[in-house]
C-alpha positions in Angstrom: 22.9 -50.0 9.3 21.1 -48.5 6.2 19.0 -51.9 5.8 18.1 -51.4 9.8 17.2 -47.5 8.7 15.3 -48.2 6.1 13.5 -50.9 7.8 12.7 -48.4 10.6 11.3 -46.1 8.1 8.4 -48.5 6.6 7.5 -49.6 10.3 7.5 -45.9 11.0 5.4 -45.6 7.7 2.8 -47.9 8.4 1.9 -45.6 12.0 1.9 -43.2 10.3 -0.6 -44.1 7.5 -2.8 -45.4 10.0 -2.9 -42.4 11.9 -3.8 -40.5 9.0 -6.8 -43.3 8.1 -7.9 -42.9 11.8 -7.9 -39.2 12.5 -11.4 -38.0 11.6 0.3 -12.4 7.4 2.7 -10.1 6.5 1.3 -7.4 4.0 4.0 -5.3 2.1 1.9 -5.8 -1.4 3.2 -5.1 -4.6 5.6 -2.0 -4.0 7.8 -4.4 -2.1 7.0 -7.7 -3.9 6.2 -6.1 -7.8 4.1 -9.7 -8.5 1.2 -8.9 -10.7 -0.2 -12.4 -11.0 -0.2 -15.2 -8.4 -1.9 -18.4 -9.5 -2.1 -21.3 -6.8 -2.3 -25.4 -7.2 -2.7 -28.1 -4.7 -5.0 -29.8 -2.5 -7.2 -29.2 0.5 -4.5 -27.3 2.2 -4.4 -25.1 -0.7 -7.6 -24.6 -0.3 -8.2 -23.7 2.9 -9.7 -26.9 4.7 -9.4 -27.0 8.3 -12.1 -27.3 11.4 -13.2 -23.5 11.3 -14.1 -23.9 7.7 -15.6 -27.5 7.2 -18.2 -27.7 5.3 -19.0 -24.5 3.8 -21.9 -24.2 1.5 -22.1 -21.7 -1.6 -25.2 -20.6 -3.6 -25.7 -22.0 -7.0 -26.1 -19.3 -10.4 -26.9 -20.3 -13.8 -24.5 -18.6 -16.8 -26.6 -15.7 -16.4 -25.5 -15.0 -13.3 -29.4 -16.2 -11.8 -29.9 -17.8 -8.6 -30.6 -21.6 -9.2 -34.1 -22.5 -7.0 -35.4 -25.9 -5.9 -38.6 -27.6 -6.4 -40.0 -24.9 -3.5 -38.6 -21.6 -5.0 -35.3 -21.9 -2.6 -31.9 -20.9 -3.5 -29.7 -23.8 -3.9 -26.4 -24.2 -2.3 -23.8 -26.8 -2.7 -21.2 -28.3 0.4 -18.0 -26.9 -0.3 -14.6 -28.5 1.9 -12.4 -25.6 2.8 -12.4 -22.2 2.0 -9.3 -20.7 -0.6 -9.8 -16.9 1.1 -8.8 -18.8 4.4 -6.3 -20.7 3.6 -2.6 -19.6 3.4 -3.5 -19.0 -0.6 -5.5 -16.3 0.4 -2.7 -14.9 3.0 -0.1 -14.7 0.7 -2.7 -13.0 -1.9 -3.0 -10.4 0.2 0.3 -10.3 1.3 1.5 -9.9 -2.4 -1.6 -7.3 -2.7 -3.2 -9.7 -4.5 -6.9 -10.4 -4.6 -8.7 -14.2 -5.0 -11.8 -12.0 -6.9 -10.8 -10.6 -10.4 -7.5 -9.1 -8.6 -4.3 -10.8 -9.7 -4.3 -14.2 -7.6 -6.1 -17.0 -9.2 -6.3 -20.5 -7.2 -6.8 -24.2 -8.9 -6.6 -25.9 -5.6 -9.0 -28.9 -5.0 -9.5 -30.8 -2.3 -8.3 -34.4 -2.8 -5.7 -33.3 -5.8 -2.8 -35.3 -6.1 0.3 -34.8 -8.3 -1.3 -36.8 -11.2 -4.5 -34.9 -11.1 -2.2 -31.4 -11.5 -0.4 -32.9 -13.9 -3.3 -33.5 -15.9 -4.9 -30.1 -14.5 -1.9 -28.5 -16.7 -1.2 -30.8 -19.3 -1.9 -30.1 -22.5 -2.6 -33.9 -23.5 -5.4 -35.5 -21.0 -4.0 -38.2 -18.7 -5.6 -41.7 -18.9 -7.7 -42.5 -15.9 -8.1 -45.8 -16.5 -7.3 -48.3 -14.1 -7.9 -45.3 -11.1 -12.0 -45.2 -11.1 -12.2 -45.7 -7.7 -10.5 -42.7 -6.4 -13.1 -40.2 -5.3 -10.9 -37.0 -6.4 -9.4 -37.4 -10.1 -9.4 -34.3 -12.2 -12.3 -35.3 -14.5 -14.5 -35.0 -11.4 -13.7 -31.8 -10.3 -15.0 -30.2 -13.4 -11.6 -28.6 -14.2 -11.1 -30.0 -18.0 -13.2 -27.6 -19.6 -10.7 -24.8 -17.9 -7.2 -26.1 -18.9 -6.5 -23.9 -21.6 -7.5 -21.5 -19.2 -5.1 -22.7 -16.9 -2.4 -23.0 -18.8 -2.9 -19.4 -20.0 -2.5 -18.2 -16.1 0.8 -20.2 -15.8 2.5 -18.4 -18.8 1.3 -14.9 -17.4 2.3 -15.5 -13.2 5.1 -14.1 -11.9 4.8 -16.5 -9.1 3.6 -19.9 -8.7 3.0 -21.8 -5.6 2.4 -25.6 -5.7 1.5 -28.0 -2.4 0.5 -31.7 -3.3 1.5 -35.1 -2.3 -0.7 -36.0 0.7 -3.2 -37.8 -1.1 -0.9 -39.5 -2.5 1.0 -40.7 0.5 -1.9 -41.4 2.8 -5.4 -40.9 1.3 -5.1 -42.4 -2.7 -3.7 -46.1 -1.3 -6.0 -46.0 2.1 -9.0 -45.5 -0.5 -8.3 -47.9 -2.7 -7.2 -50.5 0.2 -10.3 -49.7 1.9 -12.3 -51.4 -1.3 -9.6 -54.1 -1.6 -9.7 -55.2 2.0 -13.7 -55.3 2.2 -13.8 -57.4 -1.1 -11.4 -59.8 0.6 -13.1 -60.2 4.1 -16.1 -60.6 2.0 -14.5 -63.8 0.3 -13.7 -64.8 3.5 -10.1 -64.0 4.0 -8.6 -63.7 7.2 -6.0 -61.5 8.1 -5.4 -61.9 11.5 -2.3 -63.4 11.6 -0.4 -62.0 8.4 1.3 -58.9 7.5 3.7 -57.3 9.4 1.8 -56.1 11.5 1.0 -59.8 12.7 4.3 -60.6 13.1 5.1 -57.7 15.4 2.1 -58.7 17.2 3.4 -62.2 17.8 6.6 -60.8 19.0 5.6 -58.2 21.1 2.1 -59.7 22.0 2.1 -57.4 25.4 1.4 -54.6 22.8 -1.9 -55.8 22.1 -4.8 -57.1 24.9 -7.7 -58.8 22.5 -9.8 -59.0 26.7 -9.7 -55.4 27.4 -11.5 -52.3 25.9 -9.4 -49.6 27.2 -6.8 -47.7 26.0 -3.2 -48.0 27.7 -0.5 -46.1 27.4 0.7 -48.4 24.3 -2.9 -48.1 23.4 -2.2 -46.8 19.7 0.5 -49.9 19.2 -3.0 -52.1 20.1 -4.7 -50.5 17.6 -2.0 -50.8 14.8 -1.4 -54.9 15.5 -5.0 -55.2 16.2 -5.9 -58.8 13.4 -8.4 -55.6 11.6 -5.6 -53.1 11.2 -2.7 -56.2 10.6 -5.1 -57.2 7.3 -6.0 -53.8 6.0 -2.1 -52.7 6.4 -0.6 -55.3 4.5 -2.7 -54.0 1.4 -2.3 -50.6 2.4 1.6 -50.5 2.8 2.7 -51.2 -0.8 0.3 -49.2 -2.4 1.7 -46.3 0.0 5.2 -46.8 -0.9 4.2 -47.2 -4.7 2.2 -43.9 -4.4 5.1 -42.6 -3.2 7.6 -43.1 -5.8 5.0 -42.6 -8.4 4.2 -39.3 -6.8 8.0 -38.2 -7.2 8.4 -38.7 -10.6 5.4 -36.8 -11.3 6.4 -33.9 -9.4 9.3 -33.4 -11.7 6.5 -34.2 -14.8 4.3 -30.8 -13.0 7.8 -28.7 -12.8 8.9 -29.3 -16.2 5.5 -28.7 -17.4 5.3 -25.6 -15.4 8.9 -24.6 -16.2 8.2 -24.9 -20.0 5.0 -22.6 -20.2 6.7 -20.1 -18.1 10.8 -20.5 -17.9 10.8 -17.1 -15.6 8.1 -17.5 -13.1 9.1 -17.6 -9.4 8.1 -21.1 -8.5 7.7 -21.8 -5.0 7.1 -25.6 -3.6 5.5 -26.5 -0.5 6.1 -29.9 1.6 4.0 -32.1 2.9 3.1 -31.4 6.7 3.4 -33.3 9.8 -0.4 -33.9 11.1 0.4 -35.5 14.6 4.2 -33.6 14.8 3.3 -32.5 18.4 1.7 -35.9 18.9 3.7 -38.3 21.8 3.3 -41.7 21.7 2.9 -42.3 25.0 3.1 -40.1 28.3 6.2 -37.7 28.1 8.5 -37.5 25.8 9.8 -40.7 26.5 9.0 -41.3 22.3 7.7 -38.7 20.4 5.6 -39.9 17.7 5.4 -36.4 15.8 9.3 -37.2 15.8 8.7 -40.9 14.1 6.4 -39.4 11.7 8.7 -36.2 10.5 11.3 -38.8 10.2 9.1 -41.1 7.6 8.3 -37.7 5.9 11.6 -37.2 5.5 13.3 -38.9 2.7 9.3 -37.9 0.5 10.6 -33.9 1.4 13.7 -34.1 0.7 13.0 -35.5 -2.9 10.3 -32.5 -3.4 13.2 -30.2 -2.1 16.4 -31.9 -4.4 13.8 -31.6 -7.6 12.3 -28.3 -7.2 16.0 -27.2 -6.8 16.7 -28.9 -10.2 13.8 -26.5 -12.1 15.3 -22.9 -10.1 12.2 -23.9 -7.9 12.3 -22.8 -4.2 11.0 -24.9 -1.5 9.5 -24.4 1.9 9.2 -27.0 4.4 5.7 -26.9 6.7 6.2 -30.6 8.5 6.1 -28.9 11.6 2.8 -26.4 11.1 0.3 -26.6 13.6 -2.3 -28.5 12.9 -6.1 -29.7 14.2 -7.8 -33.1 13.6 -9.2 -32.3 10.4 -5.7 -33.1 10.0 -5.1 -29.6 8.0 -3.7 -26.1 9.3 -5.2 -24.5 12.3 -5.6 -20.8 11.6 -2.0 -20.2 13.1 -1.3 -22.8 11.2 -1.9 -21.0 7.6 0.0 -18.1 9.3 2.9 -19.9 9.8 2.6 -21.3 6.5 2.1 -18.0 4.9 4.9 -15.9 6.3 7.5 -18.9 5.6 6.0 -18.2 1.9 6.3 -14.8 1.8 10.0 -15.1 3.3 10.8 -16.9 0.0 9.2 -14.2 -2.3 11.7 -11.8 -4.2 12.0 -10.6 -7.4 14.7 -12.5 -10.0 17.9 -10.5 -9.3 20.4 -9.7 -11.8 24.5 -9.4 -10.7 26.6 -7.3 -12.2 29.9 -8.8 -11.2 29.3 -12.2 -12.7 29.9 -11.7 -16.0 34.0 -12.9 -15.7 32.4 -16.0 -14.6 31.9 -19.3 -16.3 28.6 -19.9 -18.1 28.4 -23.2 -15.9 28.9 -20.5 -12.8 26.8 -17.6 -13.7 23.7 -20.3 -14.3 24.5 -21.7 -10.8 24.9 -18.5 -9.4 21.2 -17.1 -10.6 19.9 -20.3 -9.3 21.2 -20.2 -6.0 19.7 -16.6 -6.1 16.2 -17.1 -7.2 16.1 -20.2 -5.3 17.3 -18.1 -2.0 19.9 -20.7 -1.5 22.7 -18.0 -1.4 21.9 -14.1 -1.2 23.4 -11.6 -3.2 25.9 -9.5 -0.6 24.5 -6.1 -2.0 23.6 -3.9 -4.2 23.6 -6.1 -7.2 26.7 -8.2 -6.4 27.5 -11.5 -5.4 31.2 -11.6 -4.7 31.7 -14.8 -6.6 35.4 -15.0 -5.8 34.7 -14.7 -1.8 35.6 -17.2 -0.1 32.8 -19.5 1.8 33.2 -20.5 5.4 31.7 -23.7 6.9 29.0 -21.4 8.4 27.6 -20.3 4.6 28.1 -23.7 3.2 26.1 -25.2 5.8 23.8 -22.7 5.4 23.5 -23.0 2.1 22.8 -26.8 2.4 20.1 -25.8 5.1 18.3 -24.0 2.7 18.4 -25.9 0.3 16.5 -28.5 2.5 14.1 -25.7 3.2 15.1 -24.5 6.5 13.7 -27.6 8.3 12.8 -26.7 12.1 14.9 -28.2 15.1 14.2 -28.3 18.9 18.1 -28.5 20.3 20.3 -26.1 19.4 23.5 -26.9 18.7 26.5 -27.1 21.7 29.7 -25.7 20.3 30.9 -22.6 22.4 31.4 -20.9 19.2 27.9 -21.3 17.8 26.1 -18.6 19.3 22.0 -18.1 19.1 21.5 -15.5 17.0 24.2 -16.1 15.0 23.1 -16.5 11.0 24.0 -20.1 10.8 23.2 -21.3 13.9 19.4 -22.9 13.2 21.9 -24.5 10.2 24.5 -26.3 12.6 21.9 -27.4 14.7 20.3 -28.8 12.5 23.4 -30.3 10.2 24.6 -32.0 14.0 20.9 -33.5 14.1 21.1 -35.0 10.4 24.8 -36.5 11.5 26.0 -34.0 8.3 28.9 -32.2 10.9 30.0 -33.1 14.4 32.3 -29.4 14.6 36.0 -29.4 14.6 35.7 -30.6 18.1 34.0 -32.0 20.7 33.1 -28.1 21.7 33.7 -26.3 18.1 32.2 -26.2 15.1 34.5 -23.2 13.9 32.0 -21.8 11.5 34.6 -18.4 10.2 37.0 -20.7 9.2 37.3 -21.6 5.2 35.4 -24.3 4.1 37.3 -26.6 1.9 36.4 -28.5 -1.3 36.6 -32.0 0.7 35.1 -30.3 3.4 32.0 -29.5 0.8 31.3 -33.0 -1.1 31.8 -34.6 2.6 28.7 -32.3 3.6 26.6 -32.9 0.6 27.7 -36.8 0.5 26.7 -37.0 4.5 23.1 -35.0 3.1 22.3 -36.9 0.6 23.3 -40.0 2.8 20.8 -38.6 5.5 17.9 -37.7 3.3 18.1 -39.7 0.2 16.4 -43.1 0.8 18.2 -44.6 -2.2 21.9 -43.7 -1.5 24.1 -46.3 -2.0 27.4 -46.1 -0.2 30.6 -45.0 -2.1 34.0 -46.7 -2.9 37.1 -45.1 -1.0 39.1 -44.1 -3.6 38.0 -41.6 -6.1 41.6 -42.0 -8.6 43.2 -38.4 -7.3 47.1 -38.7 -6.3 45.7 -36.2 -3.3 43.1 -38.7 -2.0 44.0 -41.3 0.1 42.3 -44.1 1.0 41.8 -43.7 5.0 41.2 -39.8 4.4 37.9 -39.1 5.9 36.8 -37.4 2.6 37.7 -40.5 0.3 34.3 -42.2 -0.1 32.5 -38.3 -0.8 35.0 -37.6 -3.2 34.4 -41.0 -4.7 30.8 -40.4 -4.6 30.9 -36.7 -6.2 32.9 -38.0 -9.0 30.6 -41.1 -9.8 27.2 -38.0 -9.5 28.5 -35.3 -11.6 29.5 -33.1 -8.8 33.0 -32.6 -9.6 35.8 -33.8 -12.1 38.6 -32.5 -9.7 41.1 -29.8 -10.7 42.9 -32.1 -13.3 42.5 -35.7 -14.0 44.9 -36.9 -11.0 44.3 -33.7 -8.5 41.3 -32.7 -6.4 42.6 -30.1 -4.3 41.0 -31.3 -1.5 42.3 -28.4 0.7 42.1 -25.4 -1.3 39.2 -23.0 0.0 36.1 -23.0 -2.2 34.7 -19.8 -3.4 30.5 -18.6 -3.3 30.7 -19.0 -7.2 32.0 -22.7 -6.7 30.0 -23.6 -3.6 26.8 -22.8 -5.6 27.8 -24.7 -8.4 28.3 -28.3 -6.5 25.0 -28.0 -5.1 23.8 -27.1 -8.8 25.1 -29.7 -9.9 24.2 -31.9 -6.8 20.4 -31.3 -7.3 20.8 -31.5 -11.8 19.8 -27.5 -11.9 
């Protein structure tokens, strides 16, 4: 079943990529929020780029401060993409009560950035090119270089940091450079017509695709994709996109360590890459919903950004669902959305003052789940450590920790209510296959949530999400853990990851209640924080 899924997700992959080759504020300011400096990275999201906006132009001024003329004595203005004062960098400037202009909030967005240009945008060492030429977008062509000590100055003095980047490298980086590859090897001659997977599909499903007619069916956009031009230029797009991909994890962690080690303290907040067809069906209805196929290949990329900005106390917010236009960018609601789900994560580092009985290993996890919003404090300057969790927090917990992903159904226990705190959670926890309830009608979310009932969340999570999960052996070595209980293979698992040692070398405990202080700390420890 996990081959099957994972083959699913490169089909779903490849539509995906092709459809992204083929597709052309809350205000409380800083009485509320007490951020002095906001400073902004990313891409063309972060800076503004959408329809409205596209292409601006700006006038050019010499160091003086002098208009630059043309031959004829006319100002001279350059095409900008986007527009940093529209986008949601802007919003949340302003929501903060921050300014873009000299006033606190300082942006080094670019359009095209991806996570190695940022990384080398706030590095101190310069990061070898060579080998990437023909990528439009690197750092040394946006003129940034001359500004990094600059930049690295504004990261040690923000109090909050926001960070959205990994598009390019998903989509545009490999269609760019399989773009070049594909012409060079039509040129030579080469045909593709017949190769790739795409080629196989289309021998298999050949009704897909009608080579006779020029219109568009209802299947029309699976003729495109096994179409002999799209089957050659996907089998050189497809591994470059899945290499970009896991090249593009590792250097988020690389652009969070960096960031964490000029400024230990700043409240860094991550943003996910969006869903540009997620209202998209594939064909009349929603008999399939291809914004539903496409969230799902985004899926395992998010959750990796959400499990390593946990590991640096970095919050992140999930956007795969933002409206968007066929710039394939934000609408203006769009940046709304995205700038209130921001905002929702802003608050200042809390200190409680009924830790301190608690383990070092606790308190750290404690103040992470804080900052990171995973768990709130429950007043003034408390967290009630020794509380005991119920399956409604823990799930909560976990929910937020995937940053509060979106979902249509609700969920249909008679004792999940809508309204209720953790409802949005168990809907969504059903939909990943983390919980099916107590029953076929509860999910009993007062009752105490157990230590097996715990690891058999997170193993069911990281199952779900994590494309590389292997599965677990049965028995984890505890006298209490048999080998049919339905928690043997998570307890297994959290043993062999860190997340647990048990109680002593032979007990786990696996009914005893868990308390806030130890539900934090698993997922701590789950994520490496």
């Amino acid at each position: 079943m996990k081959n099957l899924r994972k083959s699913l997700a490169v089909l779903l992959t490849l539509v995906m990529v092709f459809s992204f080759a083929c597709i052309p504020g809350l205000a409380y300011g800083k009485d509320v929020y007490n951020i002095n400096k906001y400073v902004a990275f990313g891409d063309s999201v972060a800076s503004g780029m959408n329809n409205d906006v596209r292409p601006l132009y700006k006038q050019v001024f010499d160091a003086d401060g002098n208009p630059v003329l043309d031959a004829d004595g006319n100002p001279t203005y350059v095409e900008i993409l986007g527009s940093t004062d529209y986008g949601y960098v802007g919003r949340v400037a302003a929501g903060l009560g921050l300014d873009l202009h000299g006033g606190g909030a300082v942006s080094w967005s670019h359009t095209g950035m991806r996570t190695k240009d940022i990384l080398n945008e706030i590095k101190a060492d310069v990061v070898d090119y060579t080998g990437d030429e023909t990528y439009p977008y690197v750092f040394k062509t946006n003129g940034y270089d001359a500004y990094r000590e600059q930049i690295r100055q504004d990261i040690r003095e923000a109090d909050l940091i926001t960070l959205n980047v990994g598009s390019n490298d998903i989509f545009t980086s490999p269609a760019t450079y399989a773009t070049v590859e594909y012409a060079a090897r039509v040129e030579d001659g080469e045909d593709f017509s017949n190769k790739g997977i795409t080629g196989i599909i289309g021998k298999l499903l050949p009704s897909l695709y009608d080579s006779n007619t020029d219109t568009t069916n209802e299947m029309g956009i699976f003729g495109t994709l096994l179409s002999p031009e799209a089957s050659g230029f996907l089998e050189i797009m497809l591994p470059k996109c899945l290499e970009s991909m896991q090249a593009a994890k590792q250097n988020y962690a690389l652009i969070l360590k960096e960031l964490r080690a000029l400024n230990p303290t700043a409240q860094i907040i991550t943003i996910g890459v969006f869903n540009p067809v997620h209202a998209v069906n594939l064909i009349g209805g929603d008999v399939i919903t291809f914004g539903k196929l496409a969230d799902n290949v985004l899926l395992p990329f998010n959750s990796a950004i959400a499990r390593i900005s946990a590991q640096y106390g970095c919050t992140y917010v999930d956007v795969v669902d933002v409206a968007t236009d066929s710039s394939v960018h934000p609408t203006d609601a769009g940046y709304d959305d995205m700038t209130a789900r921001v905002l929702a994560k802003v608050r200042p580092i809390t200190e409680f003052k009924d830790i301190g009985f608690q383990s070092p290993e606790f308190q750290k996890a404690i103040q992470w789940a804080a900052n990171t919003r995973i768990a709130n404090g429950t007043g003034e300057g408390t967290f009630s450590p020794n509380k005991v969790v119920n399956r409604g927090e823990m799930l909560t917990y976990l929910w937020r920790l995937a940053g509060e992903p979106k979902v249509e159904s609700s969920a249909s226990f008679i004792d999940v209510r809508e309204g209720d705190f953790f409802a949005e959670a168990v809907a969504w926890a059903v939909e990943m296959g983390i919980t099916k309830g107590t029953t076929a009608f509860t999910f009993s979310p007062y009752d105490v949530c157990t230590r097996a009932q715990i690891v058999t969340f997170l193993y069911r999570y990281d199952q779900a999400t994590n494309p590389d999960a292997a599965d677990a052996e049965s028995f984890a070595g505890f006298r209490d853990v048999g080998v049919g209980a339905y928690f043997g293979a998570p307890v297994s698992w959290a043993v062999e990851n860190g997340i647990t040692k048990g109680i002593s070398s032979v007990l786990f405990a696996p009914l005893e209640p868990c308390t806030r202080a130890q539900a934090v700390t698993f997922l701590a420890r789950y994520v490496g924080a």
